[in-house]
C-alpha positions, 0 to 999 in steps of 0.5 A: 851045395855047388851052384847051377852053372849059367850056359845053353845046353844042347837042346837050348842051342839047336832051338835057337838055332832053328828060330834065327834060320826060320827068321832068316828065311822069313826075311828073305822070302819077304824081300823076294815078294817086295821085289816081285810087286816092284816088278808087277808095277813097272810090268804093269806101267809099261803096259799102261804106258802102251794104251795110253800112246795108242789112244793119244795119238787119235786124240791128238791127231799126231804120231806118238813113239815109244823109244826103248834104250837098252844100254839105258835100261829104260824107255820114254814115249815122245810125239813124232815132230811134223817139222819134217817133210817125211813127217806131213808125208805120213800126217797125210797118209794118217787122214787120206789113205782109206786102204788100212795095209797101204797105210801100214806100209808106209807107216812101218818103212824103215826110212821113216825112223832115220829122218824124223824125231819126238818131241815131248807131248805139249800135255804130257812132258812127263812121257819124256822123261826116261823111266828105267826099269829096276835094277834086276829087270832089263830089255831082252830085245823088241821085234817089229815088222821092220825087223828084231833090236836087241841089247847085244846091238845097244841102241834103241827100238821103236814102237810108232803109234797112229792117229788113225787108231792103230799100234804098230805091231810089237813084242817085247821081250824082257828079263826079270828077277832071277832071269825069269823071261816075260812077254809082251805082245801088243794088239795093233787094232787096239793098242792092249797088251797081252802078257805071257811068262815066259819067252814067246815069239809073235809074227806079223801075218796081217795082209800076207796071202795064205800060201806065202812066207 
């Protein structure tokens, strides 16, 4: 009596074949969700940092920056030194100007970010410290009213916080996994954040007469 030969038969095969492709897909799909969560938290950490900034800086009575570094991929949030002459300038401005547009005015001049710098927050060095986005996330660009920074310029962008109780107005634009687009607007009046999935652009119409372009 021939003996039963040891193998796979075909059946056998294709079933073994289907298990390792469903755990393959498993697998993948489980990375894919591993890596969308990391990305809600840095997403969602930006935009605490955001809220953090716009009530610290009445609380502290200074100004506050958020600085975005494209080449760096990261961002860090510092407060504005009043060393600088321009600096009382603008601490003056903060507790003496009753007319909210003069103040922005002077706030969102583009000289003010060429003659000051941050420094960091006595309370929260950490803010100081530069902290990247993920790997597959990157800064796309950011607009103000002082004009749109992008990563094919390098350099950094600014978001400047008051100590009269406002933000200055901004979008952020960002890259995530597999190129998927995400927005970040932030509420000037109240320092909140507003997320849209997908590529969204904002202007700044606060005191521009109707009519007016």
């Amino acid at each position: 009596m021939r003996k039963a030969e040891k193998g796979f038969t075909l059946v056998e095969l294709i079933v073994v074949l289907m298990i390792m492709g469903l755990v393959s897909v498993l697998i993948f799909q489980r990375s894919d969700t591993v890596a969308y969560w990391k990305q809600q938290g840095v997403i969602r950490d930006l935009s605490e940092t955001v809220k953090f900034l716009h009530h610290q800086a009445v609380a502290d009575q200074n100004f506050y920056r958020l600085e975005i570094d494209f080449k760096k991929n990261a961002y860090r949030a510092g407060m504005i030194s009043t060393e600088s002459r321009s600096d009382d300038k603008l601490l003056e401005l903060g507790q003496d100007v009753g007319n909210l547009s003069l103040e922005l005015a002077a706030f969102l001049s583009p000289s003010m970010g060429k003659t000051h710098y941050m420094i960091a927050p006595p309370e929260y060095p950490s803010l100081f410290e530069w902290k990247p986005l993920l790997p597959e996330m990157s800064f796309t660009d950011v607009r103000t009213t002082r004009g749109v920074k992008d990563g094919t310029q390098g350099g950094k962008a600014y978001i400047h916080f008051s100590p009269r109780g406002f933000s200055e107005f901004a979008v952020i634009h960002l890259s995530l996994l597999n190129d998927a687009p995400l927005t970040i607007l932030v509420n000037p009046f109240t320092g909140l954040t507003k997320i849209f999935k997908e590529h969204k652009d904002f202007e700044w119409t606060y005191g521009r007469k109707k009519g007016k372009k």
